[in-house]
C-alpha positions as a Markdown table, in Angstrom:
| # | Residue | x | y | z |
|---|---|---|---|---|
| 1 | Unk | 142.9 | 138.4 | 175.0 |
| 2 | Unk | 139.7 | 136.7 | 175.1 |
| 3 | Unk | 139.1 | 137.0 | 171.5 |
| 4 | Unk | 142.4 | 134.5 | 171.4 |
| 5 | Unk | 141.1 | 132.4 | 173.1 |
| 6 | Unk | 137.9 | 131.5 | 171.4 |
| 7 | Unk | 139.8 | 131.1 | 168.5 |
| 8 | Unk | 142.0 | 128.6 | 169.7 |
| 9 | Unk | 139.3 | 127.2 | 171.3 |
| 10 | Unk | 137.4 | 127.4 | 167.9 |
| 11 | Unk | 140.5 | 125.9 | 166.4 |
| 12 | Unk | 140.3 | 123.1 | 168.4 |
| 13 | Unk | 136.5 | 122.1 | 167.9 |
| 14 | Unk | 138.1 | 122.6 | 164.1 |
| 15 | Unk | 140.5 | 120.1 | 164.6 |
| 16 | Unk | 137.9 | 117.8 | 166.0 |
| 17 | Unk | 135.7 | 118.3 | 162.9 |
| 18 | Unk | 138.1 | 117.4 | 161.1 |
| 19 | Unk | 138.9 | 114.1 | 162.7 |
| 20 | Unk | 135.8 | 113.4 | 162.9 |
| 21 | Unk | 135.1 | 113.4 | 159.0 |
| 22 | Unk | 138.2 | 112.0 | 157.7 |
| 23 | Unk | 139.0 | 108.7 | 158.9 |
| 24 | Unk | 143.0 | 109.2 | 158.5 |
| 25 | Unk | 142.9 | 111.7 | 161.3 |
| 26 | Unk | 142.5 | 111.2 | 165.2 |
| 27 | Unk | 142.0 | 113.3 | 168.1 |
| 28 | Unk | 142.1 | 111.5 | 171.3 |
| 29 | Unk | 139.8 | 113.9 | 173.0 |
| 30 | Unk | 139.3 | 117.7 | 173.6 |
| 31 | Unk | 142.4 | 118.2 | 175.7 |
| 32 | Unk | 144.5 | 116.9 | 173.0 |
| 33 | Unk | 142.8 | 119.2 | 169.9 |
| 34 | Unk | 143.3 | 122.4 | 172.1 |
| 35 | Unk | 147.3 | 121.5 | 172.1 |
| 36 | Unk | 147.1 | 120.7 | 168.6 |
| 37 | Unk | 145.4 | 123.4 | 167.8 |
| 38 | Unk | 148.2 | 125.8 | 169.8 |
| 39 | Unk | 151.0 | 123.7 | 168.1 |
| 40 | Unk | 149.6 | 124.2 | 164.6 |
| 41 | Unk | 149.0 | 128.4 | 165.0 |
| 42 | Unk | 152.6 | 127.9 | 166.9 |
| 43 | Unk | 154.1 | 126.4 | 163.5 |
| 44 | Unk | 152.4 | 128.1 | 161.5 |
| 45 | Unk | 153.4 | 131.5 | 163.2 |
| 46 | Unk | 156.7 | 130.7 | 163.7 |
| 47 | Unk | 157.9 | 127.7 | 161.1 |
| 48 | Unk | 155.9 | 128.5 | 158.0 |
| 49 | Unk | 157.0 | 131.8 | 157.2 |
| 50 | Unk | 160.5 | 130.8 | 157.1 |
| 51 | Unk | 159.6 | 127.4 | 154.9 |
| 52 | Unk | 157.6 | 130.2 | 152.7 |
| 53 | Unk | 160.3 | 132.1 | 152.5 |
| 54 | Unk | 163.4 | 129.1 | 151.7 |
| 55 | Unk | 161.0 | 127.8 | 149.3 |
| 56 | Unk | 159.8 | 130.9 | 147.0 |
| 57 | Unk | 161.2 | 129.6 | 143.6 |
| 58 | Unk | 159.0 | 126.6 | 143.6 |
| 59 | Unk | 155.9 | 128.3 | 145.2 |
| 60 | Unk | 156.6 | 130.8 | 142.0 |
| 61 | Unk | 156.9 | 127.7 | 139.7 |
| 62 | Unk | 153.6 | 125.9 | 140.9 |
| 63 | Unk | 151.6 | 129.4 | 141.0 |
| 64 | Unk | 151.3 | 129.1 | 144.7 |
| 65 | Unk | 150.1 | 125.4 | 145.0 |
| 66 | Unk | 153.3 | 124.4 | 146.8 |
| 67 | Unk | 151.6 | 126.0 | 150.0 |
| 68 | Unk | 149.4 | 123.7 | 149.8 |
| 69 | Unk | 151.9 | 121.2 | 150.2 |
| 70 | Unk | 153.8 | 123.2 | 153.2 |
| 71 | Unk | 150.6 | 123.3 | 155.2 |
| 72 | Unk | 149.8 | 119.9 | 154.6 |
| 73 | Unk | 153.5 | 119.0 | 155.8 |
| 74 | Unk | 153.3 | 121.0 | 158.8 |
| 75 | Unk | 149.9 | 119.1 | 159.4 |
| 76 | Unk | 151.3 | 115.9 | 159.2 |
| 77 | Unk | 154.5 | 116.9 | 161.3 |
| 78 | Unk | 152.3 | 118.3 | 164.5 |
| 79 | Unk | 150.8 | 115.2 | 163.9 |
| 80 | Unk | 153.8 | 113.1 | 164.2 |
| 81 | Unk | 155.4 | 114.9 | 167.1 |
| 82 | Unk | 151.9 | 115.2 | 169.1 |
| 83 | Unk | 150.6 | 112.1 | 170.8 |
| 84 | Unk | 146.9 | 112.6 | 170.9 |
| 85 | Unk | 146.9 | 113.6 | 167.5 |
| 86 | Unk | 147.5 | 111.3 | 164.6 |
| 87 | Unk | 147.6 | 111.8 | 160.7 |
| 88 | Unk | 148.2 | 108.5 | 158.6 |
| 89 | Unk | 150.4 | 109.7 | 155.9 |
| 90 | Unk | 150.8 | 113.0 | 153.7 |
| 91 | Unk | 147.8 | 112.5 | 152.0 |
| 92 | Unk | 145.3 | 112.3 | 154.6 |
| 93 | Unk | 147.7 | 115.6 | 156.2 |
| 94 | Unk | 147.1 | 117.5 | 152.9 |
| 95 | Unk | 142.9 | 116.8 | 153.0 |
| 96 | Unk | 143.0 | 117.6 | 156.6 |
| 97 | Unk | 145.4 | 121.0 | 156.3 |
| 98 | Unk | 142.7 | 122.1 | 153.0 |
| 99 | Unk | 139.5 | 121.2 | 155.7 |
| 100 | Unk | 140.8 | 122.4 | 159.0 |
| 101 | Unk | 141.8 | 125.9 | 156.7 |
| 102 | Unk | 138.0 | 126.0 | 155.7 |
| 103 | Unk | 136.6 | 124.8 | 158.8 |
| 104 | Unk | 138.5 | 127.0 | 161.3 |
| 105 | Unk | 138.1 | 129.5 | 158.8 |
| 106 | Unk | 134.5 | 129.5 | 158.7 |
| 107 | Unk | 134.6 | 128.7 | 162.6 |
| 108 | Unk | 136.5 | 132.7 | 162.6 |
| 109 | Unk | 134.1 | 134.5 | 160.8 |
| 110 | Unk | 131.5 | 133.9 | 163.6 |
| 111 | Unk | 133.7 | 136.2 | 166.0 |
| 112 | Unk | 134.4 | 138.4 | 163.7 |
């Protein structure tokens, strides 16, 4: 239990890292990155797999780059559905998506 919470708490410091390095992404404060960080491990839990899952031809095609594009997607939807978190378009969703993977990542292995 409280190894969950540090990492959604380390998800959120993520998230603000993130913001804080590419200018097409806002946080409005701390509050707001820990429910952005819950939404994201919520659709990524929840939505992704099935996305994975309706969209395995293409993912096949493109050698697995497609997930790059799914993450960045839900990204950019959290987003757009979130109001203290904003991403300006799907470009600025997929360099965010690749940064906060890397970041929070890296942010995991501390625990670990």
């Amino acid at each position: 239990m409280l190894t969950m919470l540090l990492v959604w708490i380390l998800n959120a410091v993520a998230l603000l890292v993130v913001a804080y390095l590419l200018p097409g992404i806002a946080v409005a404060s701390f509050g707001s990155a820990l429910i952005a960080a819950l939404v994201l491990g919520l659709l990524n839990m929840l939505v992704k797999p099935v996305l994975v899952l309706l969209t395995l031809p293409i993912t096949i095609i493109t050698l697995g780059l497609f997930l790059l594009v799914l993450n960045a997607l839900l990204f950019w939807f959290a987003g757009s559905v979130l109001k203290g978190f904003q991403v300006n378009g799907f470009w600025w969703a997929v360099g965010g998506a690749i940064l906060y993977s890397l970041i929070s990542g890296l942010l995991s292995r501390i625990i670990a």
